[in-house]
C-alpha positions as CSV (number, residue, x, y, z in Angstrom):
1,X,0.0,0.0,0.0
2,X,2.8,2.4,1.0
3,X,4.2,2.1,-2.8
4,X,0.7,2.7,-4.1
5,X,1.0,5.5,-2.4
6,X,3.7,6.8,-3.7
7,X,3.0,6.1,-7.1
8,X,-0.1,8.0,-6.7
9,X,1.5,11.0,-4.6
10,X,4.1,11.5,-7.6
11,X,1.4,11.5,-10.4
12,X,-0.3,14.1,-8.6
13,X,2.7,16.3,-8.6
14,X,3.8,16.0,-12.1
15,X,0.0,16.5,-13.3
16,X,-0.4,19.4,-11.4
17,X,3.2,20.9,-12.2
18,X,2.1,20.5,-16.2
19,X,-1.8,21.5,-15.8
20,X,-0.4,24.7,-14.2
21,X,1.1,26.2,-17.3
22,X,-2.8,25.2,-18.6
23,X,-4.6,26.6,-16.1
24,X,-3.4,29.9,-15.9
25,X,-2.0,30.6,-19.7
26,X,-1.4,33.9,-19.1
27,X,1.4,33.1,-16.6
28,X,4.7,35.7,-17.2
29,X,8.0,34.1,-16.0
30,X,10.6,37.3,-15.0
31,X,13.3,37.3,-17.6
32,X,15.8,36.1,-15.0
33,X,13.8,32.3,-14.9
34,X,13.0,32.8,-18.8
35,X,16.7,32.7,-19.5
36,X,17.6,29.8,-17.0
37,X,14.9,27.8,-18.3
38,X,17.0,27.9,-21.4
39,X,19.7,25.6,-20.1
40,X,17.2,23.1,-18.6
41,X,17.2,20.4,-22.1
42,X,21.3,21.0,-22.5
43,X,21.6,19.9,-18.1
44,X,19.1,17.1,-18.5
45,X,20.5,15.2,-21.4
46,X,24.5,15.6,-20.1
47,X,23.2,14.1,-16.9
48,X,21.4,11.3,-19.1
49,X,24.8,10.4,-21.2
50,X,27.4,12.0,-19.6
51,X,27.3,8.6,-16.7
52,X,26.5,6.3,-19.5
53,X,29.9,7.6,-21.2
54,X,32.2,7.4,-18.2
55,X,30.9,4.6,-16.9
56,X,29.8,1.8,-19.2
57,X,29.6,-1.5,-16.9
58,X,27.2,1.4,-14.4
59,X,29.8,0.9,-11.6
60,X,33.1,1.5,-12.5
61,X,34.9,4.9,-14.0
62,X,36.4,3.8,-17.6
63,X,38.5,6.6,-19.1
64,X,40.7,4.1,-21.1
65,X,41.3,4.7,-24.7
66,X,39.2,1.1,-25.2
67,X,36.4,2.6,-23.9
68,X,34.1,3.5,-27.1
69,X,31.0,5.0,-25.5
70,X,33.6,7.4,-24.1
71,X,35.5,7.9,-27.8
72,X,31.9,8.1,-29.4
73,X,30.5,10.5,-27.6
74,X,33.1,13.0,-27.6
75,X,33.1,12.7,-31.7
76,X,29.4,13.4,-31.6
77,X,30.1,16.3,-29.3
78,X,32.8,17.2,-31.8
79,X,30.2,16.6,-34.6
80,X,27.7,18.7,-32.9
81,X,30.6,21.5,-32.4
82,X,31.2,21.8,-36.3
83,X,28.0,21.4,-37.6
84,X,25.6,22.3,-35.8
85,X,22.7,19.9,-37.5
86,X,21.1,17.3,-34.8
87,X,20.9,14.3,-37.8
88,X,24.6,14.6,-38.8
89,X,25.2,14.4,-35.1
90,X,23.0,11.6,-34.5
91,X,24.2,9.6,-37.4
92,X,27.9,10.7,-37.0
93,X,27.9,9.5,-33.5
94,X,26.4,6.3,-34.5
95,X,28.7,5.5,-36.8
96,X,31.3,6.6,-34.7
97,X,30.5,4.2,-31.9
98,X,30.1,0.8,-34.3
99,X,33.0,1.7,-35.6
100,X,34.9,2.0,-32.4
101,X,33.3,-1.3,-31.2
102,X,33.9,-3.2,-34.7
103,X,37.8,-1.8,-34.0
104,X,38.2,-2.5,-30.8
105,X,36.8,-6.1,-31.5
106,X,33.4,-4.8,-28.9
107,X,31.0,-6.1,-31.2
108,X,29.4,-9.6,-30.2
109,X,29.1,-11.2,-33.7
């Protein structure tokens, strides 16, 4: 029951944080939170992939030159850098990683 409870406690929290912005449409953030709101997509995904890069296994810290989700993802940052187009990073990155893994003899086959 206590989990239940929780589940239900956290969905009432995130509908009410989204219906806000609904309810009252005419809401003004100051420019202050208008321009910090600006970094919020660019801090969530480095905390989603930054870990994932450093540590692959999710325990240990892996900056070894075999590691090739830490090689991949600093060519797709690279990628990102000089192009500035989200599918050439995608795909470069990608490409990058298989790569790395086919080279590095990563790749279960």
């Amino acid at each position: 029951m206590e989990i239940w409870s929780l589940i239900l406690g956290m969905a009432a929290i995130t509908f009410a944080i989204r219906y806000s912005l609904f309810a009252w449409p005419n809401l003004r953030f100051p420019p202050v939170v208008r321009q910090g709101l600006h970094y919020v997509p660019t801090a969530v995904l480095t905390a989603i992939v930054v870990p994932g890069m450093l540590m692959p296994d999710g325990e240990h810290i892996d900056l070894a030159l075999d590691n090739a989700y830490l090689l991949a993802g600093l060519g797709a940052i690279l990628i990102a850098a000089l192009t500035r187009h989200l599918l050439a990073t995608i795909l470069g990155g990608l490409m990058l990683f298989f790569l790395l893994r086919w080279m590095l003899g990563q790749l279960p086959l």
